[in-house]
C-alpha beads as a LAMMPS data file, in Angstrom:
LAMMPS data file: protein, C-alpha beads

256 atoms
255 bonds

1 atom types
1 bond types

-500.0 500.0 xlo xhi
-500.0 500.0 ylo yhi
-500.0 500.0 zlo zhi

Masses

1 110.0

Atoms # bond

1 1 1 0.000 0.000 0.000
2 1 1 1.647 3.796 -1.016
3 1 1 1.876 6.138 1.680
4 1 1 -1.078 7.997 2.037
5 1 1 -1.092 11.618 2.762
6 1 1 -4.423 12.535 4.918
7 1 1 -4.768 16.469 4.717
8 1 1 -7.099 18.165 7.147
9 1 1 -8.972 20.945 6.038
10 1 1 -10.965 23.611 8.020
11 1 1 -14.872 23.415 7.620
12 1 1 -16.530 26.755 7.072
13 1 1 -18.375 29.104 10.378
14 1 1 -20.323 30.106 7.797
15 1 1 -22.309 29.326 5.073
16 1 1 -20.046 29.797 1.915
17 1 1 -17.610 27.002 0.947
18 1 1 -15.303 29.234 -0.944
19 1 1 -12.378 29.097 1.663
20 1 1 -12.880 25.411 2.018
21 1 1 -12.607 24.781 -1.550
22 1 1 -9.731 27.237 -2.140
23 1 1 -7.761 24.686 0.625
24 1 1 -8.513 21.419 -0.951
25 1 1 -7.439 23.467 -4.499
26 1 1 -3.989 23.964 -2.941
27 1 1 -3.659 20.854 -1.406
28 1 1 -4.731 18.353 -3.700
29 1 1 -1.247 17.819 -5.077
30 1 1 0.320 16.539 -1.839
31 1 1 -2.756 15.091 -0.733
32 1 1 -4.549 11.496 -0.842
33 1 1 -7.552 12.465 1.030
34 1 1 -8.845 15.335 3.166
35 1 1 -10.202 15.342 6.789
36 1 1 -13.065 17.224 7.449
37 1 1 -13.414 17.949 11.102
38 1 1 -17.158 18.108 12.950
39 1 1 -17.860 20.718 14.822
40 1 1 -14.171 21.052 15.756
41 1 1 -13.204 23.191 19.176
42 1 1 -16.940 22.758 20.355
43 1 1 -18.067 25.299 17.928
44 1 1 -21.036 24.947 14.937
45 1 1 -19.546 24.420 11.397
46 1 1 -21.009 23.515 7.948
47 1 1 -21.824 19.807 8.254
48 1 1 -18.508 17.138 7.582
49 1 1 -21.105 15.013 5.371
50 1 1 -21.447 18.104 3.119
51 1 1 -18.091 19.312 2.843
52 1 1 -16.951 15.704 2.282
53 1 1 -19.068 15.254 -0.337
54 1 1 -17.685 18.548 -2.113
55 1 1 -14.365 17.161 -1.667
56 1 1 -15.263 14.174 -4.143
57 1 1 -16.826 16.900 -6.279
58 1 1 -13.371 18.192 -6.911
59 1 1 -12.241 14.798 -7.802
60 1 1 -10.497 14.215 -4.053
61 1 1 -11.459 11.464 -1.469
62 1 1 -13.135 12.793 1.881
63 1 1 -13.179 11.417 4.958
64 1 1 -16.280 12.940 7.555
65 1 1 -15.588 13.210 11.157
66 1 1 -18.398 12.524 13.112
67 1 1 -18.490 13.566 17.104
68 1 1 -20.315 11.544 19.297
69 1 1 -21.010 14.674 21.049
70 1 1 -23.425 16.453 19.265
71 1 1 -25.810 13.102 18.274
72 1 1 -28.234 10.822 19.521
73 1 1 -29.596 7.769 17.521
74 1 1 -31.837 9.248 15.044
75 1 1 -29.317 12.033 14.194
76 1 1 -26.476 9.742 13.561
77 1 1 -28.826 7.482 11.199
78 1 1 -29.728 10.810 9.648
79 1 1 -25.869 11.533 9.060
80 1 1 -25.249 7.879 7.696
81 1 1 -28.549 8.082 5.035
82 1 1 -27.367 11.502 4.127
83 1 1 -23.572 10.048 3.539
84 1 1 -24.821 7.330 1.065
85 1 1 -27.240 9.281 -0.689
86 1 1 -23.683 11.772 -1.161
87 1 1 -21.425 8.636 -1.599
88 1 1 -19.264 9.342 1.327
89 1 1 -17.964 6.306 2.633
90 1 1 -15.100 6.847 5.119
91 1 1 -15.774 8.163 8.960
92 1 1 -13.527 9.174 11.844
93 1 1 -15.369 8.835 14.612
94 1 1 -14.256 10.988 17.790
95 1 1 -15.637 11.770 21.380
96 1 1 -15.692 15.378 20.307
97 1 1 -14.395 18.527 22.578
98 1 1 -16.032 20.262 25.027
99 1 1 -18.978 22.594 23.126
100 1 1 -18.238 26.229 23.416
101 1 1 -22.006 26.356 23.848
102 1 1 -25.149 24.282 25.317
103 1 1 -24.172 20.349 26.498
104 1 1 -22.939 17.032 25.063
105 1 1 -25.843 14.800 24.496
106 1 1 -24.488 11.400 26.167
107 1 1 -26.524 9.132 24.258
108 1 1 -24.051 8.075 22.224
109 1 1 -20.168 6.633 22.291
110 1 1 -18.130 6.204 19.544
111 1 1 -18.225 2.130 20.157
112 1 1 -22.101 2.444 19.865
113 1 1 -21.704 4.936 16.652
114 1 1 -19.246 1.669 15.055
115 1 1 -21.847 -0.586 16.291
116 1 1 -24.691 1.286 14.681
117 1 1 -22.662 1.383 11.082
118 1 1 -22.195 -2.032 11.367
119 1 1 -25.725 -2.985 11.502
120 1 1 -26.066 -0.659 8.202
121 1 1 -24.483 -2.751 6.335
122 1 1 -27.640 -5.143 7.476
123 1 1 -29.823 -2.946 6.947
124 1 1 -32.067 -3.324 3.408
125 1 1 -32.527 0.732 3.857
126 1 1 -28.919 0.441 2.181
127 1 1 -28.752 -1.514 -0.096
128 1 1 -26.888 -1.208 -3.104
129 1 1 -24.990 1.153 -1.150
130 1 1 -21.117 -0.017 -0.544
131 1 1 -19.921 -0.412 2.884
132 1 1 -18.985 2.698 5.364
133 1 1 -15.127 2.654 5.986
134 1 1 -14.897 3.496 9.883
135 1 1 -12.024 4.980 11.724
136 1 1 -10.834 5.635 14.984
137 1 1 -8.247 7.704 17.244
138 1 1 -5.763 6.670 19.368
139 1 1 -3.298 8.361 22.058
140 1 1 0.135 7.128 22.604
141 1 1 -0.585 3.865 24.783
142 1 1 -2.645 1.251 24.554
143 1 1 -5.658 0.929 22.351
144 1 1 -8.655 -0.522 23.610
145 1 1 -9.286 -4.386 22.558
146 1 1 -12.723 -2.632 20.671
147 1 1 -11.135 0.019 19.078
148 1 1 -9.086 -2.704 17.206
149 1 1 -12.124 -3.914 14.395
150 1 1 -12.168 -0.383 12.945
151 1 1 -10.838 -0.343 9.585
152 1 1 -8.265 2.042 10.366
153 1 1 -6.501 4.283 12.968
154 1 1 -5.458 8.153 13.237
155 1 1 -2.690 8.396 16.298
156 1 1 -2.582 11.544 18.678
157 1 1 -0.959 14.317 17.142
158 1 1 3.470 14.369 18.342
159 1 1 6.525 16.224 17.665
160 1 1 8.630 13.085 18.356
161 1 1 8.904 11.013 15.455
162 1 1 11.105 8.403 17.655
163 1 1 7.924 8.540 20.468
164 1 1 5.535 7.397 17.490
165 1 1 8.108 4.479 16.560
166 1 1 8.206 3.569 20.031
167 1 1 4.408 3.065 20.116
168 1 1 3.916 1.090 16.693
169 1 1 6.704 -1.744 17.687
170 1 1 4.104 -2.632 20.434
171 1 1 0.688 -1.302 18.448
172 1 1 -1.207 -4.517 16.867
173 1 1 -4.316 -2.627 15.072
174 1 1 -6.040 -4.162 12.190
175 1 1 -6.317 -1.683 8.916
176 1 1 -4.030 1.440 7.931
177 1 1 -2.350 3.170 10.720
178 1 1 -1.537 7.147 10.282
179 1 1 0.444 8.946 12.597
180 1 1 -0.651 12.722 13.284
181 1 1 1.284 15.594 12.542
182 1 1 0.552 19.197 13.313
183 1 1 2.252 22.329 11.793
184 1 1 2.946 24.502 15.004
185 1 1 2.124 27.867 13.724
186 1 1 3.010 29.810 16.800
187 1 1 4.037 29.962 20.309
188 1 1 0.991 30.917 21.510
189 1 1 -0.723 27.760 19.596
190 1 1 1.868 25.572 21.335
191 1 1 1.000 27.078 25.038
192 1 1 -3.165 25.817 24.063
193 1 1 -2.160 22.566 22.729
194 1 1 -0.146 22.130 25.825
195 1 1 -3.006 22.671 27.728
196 1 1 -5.415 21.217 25.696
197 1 1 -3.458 18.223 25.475
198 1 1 -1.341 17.531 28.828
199 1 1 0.023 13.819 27.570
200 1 1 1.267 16.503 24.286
201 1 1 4.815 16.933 24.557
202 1 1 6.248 19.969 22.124
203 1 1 10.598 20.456 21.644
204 1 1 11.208 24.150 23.555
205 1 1 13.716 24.264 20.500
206 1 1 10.907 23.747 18.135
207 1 1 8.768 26.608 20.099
208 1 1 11.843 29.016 20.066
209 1 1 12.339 28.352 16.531
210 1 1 9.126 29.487 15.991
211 1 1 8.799 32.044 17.174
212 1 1 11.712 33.350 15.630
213 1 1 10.198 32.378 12.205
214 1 1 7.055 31.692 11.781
215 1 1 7.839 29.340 8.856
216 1 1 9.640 27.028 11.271
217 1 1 6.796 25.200 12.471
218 1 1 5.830 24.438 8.413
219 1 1 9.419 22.911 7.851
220 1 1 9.338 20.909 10.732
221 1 1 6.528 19.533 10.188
222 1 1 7.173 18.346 6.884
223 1 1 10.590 17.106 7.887
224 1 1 8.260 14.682 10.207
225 1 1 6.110 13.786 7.333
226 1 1 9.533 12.222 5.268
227 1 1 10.768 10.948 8.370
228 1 1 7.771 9.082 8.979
229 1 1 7.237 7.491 5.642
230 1 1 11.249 6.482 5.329
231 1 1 10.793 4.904 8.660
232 1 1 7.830 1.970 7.203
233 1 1 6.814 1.652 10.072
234 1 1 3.019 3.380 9.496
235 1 1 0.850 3.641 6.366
236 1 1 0.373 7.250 6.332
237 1 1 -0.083 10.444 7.564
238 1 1 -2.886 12.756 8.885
239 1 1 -1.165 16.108 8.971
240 1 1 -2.969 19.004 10.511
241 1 1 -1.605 22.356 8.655
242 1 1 -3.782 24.574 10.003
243 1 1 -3.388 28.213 8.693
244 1 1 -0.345 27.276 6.845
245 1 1 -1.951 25.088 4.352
246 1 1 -0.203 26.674 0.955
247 1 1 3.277 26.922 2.626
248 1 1 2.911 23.070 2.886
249 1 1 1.732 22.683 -0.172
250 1 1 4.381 24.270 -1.423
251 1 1 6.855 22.623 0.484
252 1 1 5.774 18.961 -0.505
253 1 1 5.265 19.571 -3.410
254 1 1 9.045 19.916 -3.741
255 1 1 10.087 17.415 -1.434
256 1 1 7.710 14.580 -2.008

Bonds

1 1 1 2
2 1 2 3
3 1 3 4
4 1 4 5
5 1 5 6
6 1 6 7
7 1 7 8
8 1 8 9
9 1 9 10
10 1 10 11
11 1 11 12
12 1 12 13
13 1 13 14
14 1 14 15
15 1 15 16
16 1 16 17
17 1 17 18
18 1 18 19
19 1 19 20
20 1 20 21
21 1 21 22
22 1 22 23
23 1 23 24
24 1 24 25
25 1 25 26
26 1 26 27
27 1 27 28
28 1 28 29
29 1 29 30
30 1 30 31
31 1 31 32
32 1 32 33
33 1 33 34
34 1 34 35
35 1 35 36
36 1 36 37
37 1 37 38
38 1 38 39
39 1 39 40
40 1 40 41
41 1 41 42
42 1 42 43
43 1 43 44
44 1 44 45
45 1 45 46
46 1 46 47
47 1 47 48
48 1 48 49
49 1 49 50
50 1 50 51
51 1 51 52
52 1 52 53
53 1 53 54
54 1 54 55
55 1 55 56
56 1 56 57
57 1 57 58
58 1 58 59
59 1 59 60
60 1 60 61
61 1 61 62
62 1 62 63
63 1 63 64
64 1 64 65
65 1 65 66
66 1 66 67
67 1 67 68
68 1 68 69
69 1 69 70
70 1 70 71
71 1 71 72
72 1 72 73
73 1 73 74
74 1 74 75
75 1 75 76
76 1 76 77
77 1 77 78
78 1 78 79
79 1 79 80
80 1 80 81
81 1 81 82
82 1 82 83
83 1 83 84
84 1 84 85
85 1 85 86
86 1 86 87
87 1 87 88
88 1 88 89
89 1 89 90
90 1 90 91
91 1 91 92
92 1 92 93
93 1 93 94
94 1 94 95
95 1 95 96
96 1 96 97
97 1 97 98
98 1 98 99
99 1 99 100
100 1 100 101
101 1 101 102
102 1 102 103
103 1 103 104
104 1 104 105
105 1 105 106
106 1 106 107
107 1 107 108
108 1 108 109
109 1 109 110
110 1 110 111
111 1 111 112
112 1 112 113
113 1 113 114
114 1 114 115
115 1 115 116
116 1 116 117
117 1 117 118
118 1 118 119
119 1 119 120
120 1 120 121
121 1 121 122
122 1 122 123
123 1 123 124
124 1 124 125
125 1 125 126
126 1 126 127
127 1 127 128
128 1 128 129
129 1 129 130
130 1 130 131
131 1 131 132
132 1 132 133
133 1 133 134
134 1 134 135
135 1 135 136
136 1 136 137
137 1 137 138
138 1 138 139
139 1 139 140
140 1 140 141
141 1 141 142
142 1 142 143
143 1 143 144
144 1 144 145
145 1 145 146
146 1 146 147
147 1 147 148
148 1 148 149
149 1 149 150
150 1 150 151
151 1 151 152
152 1 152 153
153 1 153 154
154 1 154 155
155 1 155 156
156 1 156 157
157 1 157 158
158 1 158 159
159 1 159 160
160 1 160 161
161 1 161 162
162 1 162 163
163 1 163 164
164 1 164 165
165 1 165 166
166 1 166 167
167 1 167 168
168 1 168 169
169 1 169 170
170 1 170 171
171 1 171 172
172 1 172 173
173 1 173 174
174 1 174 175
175 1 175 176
176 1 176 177
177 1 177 178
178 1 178 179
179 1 179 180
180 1 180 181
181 1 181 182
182 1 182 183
183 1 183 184
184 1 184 185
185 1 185 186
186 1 186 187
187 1 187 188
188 1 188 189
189 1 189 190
190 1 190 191
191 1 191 192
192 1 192 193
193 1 193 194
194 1 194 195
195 1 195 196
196 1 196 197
197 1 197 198
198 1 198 199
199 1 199 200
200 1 200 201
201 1 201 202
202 1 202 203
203 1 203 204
204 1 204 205
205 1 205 206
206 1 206 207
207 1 207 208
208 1 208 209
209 1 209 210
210 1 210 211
211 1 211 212
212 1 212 213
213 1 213 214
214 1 214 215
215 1 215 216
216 1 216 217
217 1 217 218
218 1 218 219
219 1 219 220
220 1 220 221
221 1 221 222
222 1 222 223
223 1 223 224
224 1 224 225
225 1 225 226
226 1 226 227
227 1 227 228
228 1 228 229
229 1 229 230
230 1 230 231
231 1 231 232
232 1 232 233
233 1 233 234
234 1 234 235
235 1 235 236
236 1 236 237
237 1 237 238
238 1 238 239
239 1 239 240
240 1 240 241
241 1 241 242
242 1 242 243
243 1 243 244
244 1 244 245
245 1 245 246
246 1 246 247
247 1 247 248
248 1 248 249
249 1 249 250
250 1 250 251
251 1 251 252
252 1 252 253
253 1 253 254
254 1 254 255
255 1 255 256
């Protein structure tokens, strides 16, 4: 299997997908497929299922994030009727972050959102439709013995290339692994993911740099990106690029 490039891209606050498609534009060369986040930092944003569905529009492959967050039963069969009427087939399902607004609705987990998608492929409501692709994430340790049946795996987001090969000489996960990699954009961004993320552990070196030079941050992370496919040791990437999206474009498009 090739190395597989998994570009996230920002969903729109708003209701005009001209930003969105402007990203997957300059990304498309370096990228195999494109993460589309759901209702990322707790906050409302055009719909994953849509914006996944203009990604394969454009002639890319999408991948919807789904939250277990924002759902209960009905609206996740909603989301999975409106994916295969759209032909979106791949999920990453996540816990979701705390909303910036109103309460998590606790009816569902991720397990029972994989359970649920399971039993579609049952279900005579789909038929003729192919079978939903179902992902998962996974910090640094172990990953739960359920986890394991999902067809493939995005790892925590880390700065330590050798901490990630570490981790996959003791990871046994069924399906394509990809390791997560972040462009750190600033040193005020690495001070929130800190906090955000206290298992996160970020090179003082690699903040410094950056905040010398704001184009740091893009180098390294691509730097992490070779490193990672050289190594063989995981099938691919999701890299995070945040604002920085055509300056790593730019730079893999060289380098790849």
């Amino acid at each position: 299997m090739a190395f597989e490039i998994v570009c996230e891209v920002e969903p729109p606050m708003k209701p005009d997908l001209t930003r969105v498609r402007h990203q997957i534009g300059v990304l498309s060369p370096v990228a195999d497929s494109f993460l589309i986040p759901d209702n990322h930092i707790g906050r409302a944003t055009v719909s994953s299922v849509a914006v996944a569905h203009e990604v394969q529009a454009m002639g890319a492959r999408g991948i919807a994030c789904l939250n277990s967050r924002d759902r209960n039963l009905l609206g996740f069969r909603r989301d999975l009727l409106t994916a295969a009427a759209y032909g979106v087939d791949r999920f990453l399902f996540v816990y979701g972050d705390k909303p910036s607004i109103g309460g998590r609705t606790s009816e569902l987990t991720v397990r029972a959102m994989m359970d649920e998608t399971r039993a579609a492929a049952e279900d005579a409501v789909f038929a003729g439709c192919g079978p939903f692709r179902i992902g998962v994430t996974t910090g640094l340790r172990k990953t739960p013995e359920w986890k394991r049946s999902a067809d493939f795996t995005f790892v925590q987001v880390s700065y330590s290339v050798d901490d990630l090969l570490r981790w996959r000489d003791d990871a046994r996960l069924n399906g394509p692994v990809y390791a997560g990699v972040m462009v750190l954009a600033s040193a005020g961004m690495a001070r929130n993911l800190a906090a955000a993320i206290p298992d996160i552990a970020i090179p003082a070196e690699l903040v410094d740099a950056v905040e010398r030079d704001g184009r740091a941050g893009v180098a390294a992370a691509c730097e992490q990106v070779l490193a990672i496919r050289d190594s063989g040791a995981f099938d691919g990437v999701h890299l995070v690029p945040v604002s920085r999206y055509r300056e790593v474009a730019a730079r893999l498009e060289r380098e790849l």
